[in-house]
C-alpha positions as CSV (number, residue, x, y, z in Angstrom):
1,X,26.9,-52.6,-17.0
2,X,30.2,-50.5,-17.5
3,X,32.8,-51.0,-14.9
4,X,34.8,-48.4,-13.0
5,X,33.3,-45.9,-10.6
6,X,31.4,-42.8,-12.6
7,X,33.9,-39.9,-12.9
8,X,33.4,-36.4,-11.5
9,X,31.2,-34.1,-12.9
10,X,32.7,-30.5,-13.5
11,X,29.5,-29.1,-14.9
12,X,28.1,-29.0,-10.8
13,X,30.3,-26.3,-10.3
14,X,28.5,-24.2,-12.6
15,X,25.1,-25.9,-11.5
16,X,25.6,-24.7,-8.1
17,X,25.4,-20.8,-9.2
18,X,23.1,-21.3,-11.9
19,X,20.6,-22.6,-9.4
20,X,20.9,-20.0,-6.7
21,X,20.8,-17.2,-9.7
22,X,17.8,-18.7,-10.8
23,X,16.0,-18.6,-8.0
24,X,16.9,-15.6,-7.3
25,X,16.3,-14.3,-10.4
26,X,12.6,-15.9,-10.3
27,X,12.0,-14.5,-7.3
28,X,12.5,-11.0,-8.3
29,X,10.9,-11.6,-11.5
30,X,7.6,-12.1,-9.0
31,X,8.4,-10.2,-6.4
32,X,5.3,-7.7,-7.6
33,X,7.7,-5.0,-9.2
34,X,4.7,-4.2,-11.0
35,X,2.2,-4.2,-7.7
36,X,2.0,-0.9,-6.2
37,X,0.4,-2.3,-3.1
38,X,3.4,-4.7,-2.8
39,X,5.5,-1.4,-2.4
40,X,3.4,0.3,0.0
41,X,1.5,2.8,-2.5
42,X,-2.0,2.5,-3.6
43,X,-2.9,1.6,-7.1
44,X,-3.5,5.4,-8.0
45,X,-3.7,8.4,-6.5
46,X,-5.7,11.6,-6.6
47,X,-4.8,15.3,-5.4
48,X,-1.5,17.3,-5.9
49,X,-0.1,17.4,-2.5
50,X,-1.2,21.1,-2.1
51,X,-4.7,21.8,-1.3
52,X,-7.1,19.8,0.4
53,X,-9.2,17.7,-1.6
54,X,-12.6,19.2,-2.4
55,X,-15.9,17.8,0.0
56,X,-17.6,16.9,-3.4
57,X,-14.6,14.7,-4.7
58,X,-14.3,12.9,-1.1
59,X,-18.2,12.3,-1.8
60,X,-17.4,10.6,-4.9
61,X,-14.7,8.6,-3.6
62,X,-17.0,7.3,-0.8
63,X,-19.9,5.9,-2.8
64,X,-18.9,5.8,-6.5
65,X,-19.4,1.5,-7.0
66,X,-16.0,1.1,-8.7
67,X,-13.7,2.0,-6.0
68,X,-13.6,-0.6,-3.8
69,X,-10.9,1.0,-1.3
70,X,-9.7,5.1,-0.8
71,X,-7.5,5.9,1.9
72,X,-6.3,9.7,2.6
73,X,-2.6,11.2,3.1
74,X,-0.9,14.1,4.0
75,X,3.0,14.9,4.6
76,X,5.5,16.4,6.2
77,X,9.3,16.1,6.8
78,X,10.6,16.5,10.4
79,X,14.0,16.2,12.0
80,X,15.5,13.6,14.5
81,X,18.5,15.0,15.8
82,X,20.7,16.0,12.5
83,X,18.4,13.5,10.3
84,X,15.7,14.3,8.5
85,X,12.6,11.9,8.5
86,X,9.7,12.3,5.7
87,X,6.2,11.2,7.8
88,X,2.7,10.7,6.2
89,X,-0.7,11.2,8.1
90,X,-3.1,8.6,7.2
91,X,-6.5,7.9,7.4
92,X,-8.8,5.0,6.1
93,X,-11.7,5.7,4.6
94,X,-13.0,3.1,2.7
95,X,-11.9,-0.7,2.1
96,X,-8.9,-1.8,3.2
97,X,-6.1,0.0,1.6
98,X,-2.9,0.2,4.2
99,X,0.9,-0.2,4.1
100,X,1.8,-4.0,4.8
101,X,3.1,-4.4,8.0
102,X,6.7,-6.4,8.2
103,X,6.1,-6.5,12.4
104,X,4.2,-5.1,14.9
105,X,0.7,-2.8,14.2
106,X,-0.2,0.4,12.4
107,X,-0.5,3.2,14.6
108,X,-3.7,3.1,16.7
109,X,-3.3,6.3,18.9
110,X,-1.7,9.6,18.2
111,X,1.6,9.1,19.7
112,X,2.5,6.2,17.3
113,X,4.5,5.6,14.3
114,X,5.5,3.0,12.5
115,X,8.6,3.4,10.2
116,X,10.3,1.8,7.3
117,X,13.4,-0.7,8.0
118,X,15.6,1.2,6.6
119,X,14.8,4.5,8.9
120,X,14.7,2.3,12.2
121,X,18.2,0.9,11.3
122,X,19.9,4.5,10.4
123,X,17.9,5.5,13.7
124,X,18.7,2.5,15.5
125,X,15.6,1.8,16.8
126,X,12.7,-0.8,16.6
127,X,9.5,-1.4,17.9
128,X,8.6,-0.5,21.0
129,X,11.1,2.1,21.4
130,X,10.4,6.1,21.6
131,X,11.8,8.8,20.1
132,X,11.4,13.0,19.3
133,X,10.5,14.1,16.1
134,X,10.8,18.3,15.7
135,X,8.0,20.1,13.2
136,X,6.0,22.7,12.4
137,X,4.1,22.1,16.0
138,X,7.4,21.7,17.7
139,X,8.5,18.8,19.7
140,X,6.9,15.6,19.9
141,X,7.8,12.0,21.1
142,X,6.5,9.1,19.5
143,X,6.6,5.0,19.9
144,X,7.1,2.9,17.0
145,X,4.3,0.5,17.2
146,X,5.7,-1.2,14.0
147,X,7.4,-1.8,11.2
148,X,5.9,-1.4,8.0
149,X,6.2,-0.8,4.1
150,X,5.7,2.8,3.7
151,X,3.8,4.3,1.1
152,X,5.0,7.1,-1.5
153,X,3.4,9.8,-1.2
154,X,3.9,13.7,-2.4
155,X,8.0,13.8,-1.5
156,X,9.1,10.8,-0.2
157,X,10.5,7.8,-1.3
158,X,8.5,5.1,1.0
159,X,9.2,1.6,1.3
160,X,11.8,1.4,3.9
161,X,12.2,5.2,4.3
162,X,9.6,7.5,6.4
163,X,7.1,6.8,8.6
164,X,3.4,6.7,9.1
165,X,1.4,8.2,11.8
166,X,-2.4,8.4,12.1
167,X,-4.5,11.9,11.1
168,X,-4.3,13.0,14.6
169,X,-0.9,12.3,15.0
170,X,0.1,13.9,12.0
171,X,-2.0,17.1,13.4
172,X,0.4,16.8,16.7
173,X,3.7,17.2,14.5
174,X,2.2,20.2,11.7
175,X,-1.1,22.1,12.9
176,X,-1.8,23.3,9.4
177,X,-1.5,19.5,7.5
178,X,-4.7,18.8,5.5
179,X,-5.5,15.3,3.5
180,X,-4.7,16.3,0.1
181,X,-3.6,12.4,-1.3
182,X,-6.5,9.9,-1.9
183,X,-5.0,6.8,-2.2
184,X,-7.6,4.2,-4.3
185,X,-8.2,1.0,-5.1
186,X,-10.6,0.1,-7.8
187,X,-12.6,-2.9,-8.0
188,X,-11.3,-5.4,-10.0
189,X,-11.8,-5.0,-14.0
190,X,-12.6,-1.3,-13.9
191,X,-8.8,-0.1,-13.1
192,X,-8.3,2.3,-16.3
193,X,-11.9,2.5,-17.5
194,X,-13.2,3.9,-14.0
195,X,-9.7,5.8,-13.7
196,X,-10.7,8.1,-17.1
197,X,-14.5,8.2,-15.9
198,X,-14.0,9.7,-12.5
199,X,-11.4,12.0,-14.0
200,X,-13.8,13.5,-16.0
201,X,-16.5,13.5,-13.3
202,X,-14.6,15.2,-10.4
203,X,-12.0,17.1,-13.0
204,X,-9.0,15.9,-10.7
205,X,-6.8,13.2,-12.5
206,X,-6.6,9.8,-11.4
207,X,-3.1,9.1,-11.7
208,X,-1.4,5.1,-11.6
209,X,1.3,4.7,-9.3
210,X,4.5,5.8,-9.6
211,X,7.3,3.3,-9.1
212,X,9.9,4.4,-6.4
213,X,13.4,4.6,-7.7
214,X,14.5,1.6,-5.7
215,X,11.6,-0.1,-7.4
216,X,12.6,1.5,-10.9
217,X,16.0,0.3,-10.4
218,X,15.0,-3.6,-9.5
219,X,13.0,-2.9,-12.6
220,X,16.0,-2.2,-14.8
221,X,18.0,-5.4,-13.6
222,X,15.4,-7.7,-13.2
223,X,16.7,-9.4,-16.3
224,X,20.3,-9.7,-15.4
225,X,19.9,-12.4,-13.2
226,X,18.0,-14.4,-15.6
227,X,20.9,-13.6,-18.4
228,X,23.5,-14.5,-15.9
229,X,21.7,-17.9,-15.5
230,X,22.0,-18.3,-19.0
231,X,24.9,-18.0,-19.8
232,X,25.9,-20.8,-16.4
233,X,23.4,-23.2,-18.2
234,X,25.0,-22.8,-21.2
235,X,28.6,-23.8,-19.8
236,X,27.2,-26.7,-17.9
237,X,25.7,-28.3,-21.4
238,X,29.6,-27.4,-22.9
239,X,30.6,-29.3,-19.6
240,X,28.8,-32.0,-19.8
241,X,29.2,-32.6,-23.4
242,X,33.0,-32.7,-22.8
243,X,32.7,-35.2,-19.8
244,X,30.6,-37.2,-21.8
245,X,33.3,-37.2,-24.7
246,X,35.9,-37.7,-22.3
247,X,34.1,-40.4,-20.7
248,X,33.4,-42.2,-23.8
249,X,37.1,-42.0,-24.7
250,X,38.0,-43.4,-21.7
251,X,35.9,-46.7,-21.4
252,X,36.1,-47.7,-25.3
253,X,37.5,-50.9,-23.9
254,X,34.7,-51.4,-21.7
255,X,32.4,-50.6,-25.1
256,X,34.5,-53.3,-26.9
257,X,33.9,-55.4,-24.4
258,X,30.3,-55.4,-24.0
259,X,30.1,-55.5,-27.8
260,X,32.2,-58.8,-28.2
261,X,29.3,-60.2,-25.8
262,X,27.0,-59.2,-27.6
263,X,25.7,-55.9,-26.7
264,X,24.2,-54.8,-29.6
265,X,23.9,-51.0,-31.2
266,X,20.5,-49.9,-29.4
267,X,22.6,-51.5,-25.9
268,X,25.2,-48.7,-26.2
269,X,22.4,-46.1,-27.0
270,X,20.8,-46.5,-23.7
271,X,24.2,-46.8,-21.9
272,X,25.5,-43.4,-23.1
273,X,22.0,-42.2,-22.2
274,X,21.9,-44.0,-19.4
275,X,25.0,-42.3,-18.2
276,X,23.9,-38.6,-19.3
277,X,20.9,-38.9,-17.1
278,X,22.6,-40.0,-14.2
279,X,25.0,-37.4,-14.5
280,X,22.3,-35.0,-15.0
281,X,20.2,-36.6,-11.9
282,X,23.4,-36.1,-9.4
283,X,23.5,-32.7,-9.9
284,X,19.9,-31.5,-9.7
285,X,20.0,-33.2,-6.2
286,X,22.9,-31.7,-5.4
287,X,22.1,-28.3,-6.9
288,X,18.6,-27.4,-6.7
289,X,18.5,-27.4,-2.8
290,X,21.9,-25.7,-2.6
291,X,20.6,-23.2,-5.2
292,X,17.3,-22.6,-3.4
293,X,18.8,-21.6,0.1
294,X,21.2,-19.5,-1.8
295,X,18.8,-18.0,-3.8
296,X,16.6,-17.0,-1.0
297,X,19.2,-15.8,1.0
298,X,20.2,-13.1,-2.1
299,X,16.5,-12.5,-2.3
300,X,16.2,-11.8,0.9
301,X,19.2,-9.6,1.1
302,X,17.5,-7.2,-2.1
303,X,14.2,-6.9,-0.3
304,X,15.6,-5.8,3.5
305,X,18.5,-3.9,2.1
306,X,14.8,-1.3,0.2
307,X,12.5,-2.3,3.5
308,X,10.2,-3.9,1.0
309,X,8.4,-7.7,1.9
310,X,10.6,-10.1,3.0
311,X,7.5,-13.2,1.5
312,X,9.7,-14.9,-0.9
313,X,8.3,-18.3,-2.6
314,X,10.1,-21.3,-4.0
315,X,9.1,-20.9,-7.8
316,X,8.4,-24.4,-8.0
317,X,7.2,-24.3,-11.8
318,X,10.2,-22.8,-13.1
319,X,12.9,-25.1,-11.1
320,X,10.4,-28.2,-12.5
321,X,10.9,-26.8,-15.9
322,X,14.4,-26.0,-15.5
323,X,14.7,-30.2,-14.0
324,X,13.0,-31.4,-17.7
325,X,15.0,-29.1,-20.0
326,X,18.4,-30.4,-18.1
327,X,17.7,-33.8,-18.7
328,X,16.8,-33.3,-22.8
329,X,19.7,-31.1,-22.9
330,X,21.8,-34.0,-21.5
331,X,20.4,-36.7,-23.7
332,X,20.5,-34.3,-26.7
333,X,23.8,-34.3,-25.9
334,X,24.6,-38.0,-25.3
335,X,23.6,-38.8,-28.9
336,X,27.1,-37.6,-30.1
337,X,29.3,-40.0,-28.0
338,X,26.3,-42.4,-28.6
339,X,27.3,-41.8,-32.2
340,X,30.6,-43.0,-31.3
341,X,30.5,-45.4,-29.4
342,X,28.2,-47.3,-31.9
343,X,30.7,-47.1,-34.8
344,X,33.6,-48.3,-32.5
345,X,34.4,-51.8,-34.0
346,X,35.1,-54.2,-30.9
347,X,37.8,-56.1,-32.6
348,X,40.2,-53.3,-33.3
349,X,39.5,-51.9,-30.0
350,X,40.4,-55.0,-28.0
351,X,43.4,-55.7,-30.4
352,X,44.8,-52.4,-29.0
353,X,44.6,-53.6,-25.7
């Protein structure tokens, strides 16, 4: 009903950001920071790296009803040329308890390894290629059947650093390795309850997973993001609120106008509503796609800069939610130049003109 073509709104400059910052931000919020098996490490862990764990405690772990997975570890670091490269010999016992694999396979014969993304780029090598590892049992080549998540076990840091190679393997590169990690999973419900239980049973703690510290440090900024998209939502309500007042400012004629044919108070409610919404609506489509690719892409750049899943989701609910509280925020603020434009008396307006 207003003439004139709808001026440019400023606010989708901070839109832009805010969306990618909240995906992003959403993302990492759910990217399983508190998961252990999302990181490569079981849920908790039993033994102390040093000896081998005792016949009568593996005979626990095997048939006691609340563990529904248990898989063993043992460790060593080798070298590669001048670098030195932490790898874990593992072997499934029970369940299915195994690093996530990012491409390829585990390890199926002794001569295999797969290896964190971060050690096959500082290696520059990727599946399929071989490679010498020197240890304890001298020199040994291996192929790198995949890449893979690694857990964190005794020493090393896992995720993208490390590798894993099977029992046998493991027995290739150091003679004298023995399983002395249990890795377990407990059915679901009797986490802590079964944790204290079995403790006291086999008189070995059962000990949660500790967080790696590039885990520990996504932990600590997790929130920034969500701060930083904050703060943009709060200048794109200031934004908007000033091109609404401007706006309003600039078409009191066209209020006058509408007024003198009769428009009457609720009419200019609606239109500076009306307007607010639109405004609102033009950015969301422009935004939220922009925002998602961009958010992904920083999401993506966090998880393959650690090695860690690369399985990023849209968070659908929060961008829906972020949608609804744009558009009350924008009518919310349409109600002041609302205000205005309702007390604007058509007469003196159009005797200015």
């Amino acid at each position: 009903p207003v003439h004139g073509s709808a001026p440019k709104y400023a606010g989708k400059d901070v839109a832009n950001p805010f969306g990618a910052i909240l995906t992003a931000a959403m993302m990492l919020d759910h990217a399983g920071l508190d998961e252990p098996a999302r990181w490569g490490s079981a849920p908790f862990d039993v033994g102390t790296g040093g000896a081998e764990i005792p016949t009568d405690v593996r005979n626990v772990l095997a048939t006691d009803p609340d563990i529904a997975a248990v898989t063993y570890y043992s460790a060593v670091t080798v070298s590669v040329d001048t670098n030195s490269l932490f790898v874990a010999g593992m072997q499934p016992e029970r369940g299915e308890l195994l690093p996530p694999v990012l491409s390829g396979r585990l390890p199926q014969s002794d001569d295999e390894i797969v290896v964190g993304e971060v050690t096959a780029r500082d290696l520059e090598l990727d599946v399929g290629d071989e490679f010498e590892v020197s240890g304890p049992g001298g020199l040994q080549r291996l192929r790198i059947s995949g890449l893979a998540v690694i857990p964190s076990v005794e020493r090393g840091d896992g995720i993208g650093e490390g590798g894993v190679v099977t029992v046998g393997g493991l027995s290739r590169i150091d003679p004298d390795a023995a399983l002395n990690i249990a890795g377990v999973e407990f059915r679901q419900g009797a986490d802590v309850g079964a944790a204290k239980r079995l403790s006291t049973l086999t008189g070995m703690e059962f000990r949660p997973a500790e967080a790696t510290p590039d885990i520990v440090n996504l932990d600590r900024i997790r929130m920034i993001p969500l701060l930083v998209a904050g703060v943009l939502a709060v200048f794109a309500v200031l934004s908007l609120t000033h091109q609404l007042l401007v706006t309003g400012r600039q078409r009191r004629r066209d209020i006058g106008v509408l007024k003198a044919l009769g428009a009457n108070r609720n009419d200019v409610t609606r239109i500076a509503h009306f307007q607010a919404t639109t405004f609102s609506l033009a950015v969301i489509v422009l935004a939220i796609p922009i925002g998602t690719v961009a958010g992904q892409s920083a999401y993506r750049f966090v998880t393959n800069g650690i090695g860690a899943q690369d399985d990023s989701t849209v968070p659908l609910a929060a961008i829906a939610g972020s949608i609804i509280v744009l558009l009350i925020l924008a009518n919310a603020v349409a109600m002041l130049p609302a205000r205005r434009a309702r007390r604007l008396s058509p007469a003196l307006q159009l005797n200015r003109e």
